[in-house]
C-alpha positions as CSV (number, residue, x, y, z in Angstrom):
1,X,0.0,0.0,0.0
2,X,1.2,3.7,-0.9
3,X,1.5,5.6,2.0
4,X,-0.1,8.9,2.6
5,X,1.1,12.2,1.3
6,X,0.7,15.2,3.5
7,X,1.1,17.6,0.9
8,X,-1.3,19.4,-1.6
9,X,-1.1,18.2,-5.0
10,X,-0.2,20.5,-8.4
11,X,-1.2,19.0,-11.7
12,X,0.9,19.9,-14.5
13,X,0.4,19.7,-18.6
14,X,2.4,17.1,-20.8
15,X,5.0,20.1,-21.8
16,X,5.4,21.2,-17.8
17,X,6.0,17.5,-17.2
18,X,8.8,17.2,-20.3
19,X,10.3,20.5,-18.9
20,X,10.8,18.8,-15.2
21,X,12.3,15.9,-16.4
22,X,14.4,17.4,-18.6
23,X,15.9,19.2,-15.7
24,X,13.9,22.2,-15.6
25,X,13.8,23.7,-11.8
26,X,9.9,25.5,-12.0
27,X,7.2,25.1,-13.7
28,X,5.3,28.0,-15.0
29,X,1.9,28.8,-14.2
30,X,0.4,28.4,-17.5
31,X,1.5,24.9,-17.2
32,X,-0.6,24.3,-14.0
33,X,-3.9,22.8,-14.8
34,X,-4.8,21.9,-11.3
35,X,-4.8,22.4,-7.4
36,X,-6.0,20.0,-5.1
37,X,-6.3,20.6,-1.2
38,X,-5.3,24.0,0.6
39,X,-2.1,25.6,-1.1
40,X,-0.5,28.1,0.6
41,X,1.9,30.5,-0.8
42,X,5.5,29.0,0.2
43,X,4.1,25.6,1.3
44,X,5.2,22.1,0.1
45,X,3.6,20.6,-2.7
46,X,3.9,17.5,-4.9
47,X,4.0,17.8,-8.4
48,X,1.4,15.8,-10.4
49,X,2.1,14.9,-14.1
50,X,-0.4,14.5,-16.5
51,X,-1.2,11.0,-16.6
52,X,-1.3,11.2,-12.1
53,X,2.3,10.7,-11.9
54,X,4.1,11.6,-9.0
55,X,6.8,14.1,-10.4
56,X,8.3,15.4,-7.0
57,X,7.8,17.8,-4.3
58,X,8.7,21.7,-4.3
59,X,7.7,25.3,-2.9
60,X,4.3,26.2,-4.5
61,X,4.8,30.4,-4.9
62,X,1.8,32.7,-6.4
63,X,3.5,34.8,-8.6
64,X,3.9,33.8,-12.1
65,X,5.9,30.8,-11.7
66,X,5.5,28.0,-9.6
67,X,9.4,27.0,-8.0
68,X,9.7,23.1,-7.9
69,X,12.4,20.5,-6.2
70,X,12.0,17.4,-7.9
């Protein structure tokens, strides 16, 4: 059985996803196609690829991009 996540989840497009794994360190907001559970600004998140993929955790900011630690 998986264990429980504690974090907020952020659901990402295809191209976000391509970006991460390629080494990109953010994802931009436009890539961001989904919040689930109470985000707060500087808070942990896990990243969420498009196909429910656990991508990795990072800082969820509300400016314009989205800062990520895979």
């Amino acid at each position: 059985m998986k264990a429980e996540r504690p974090y907020p989840q952020v659901h990402i497009t295809p191209k976000g996803q391509r970006a991460l794994q390629a080494g990109h360190p953010w994802v931009y907001a436009g890539e961001v196609t989904e919040l689930t559970g109470p985000v707060e600004d500087g808070g942990l998140t896990d990243i969420i690829g498009s196909k429910g993929a656990y991508l990795g955790t990072g800082f969820y900011n509300l400016s314009l991009i989205h800062i990520s630690e895979p």
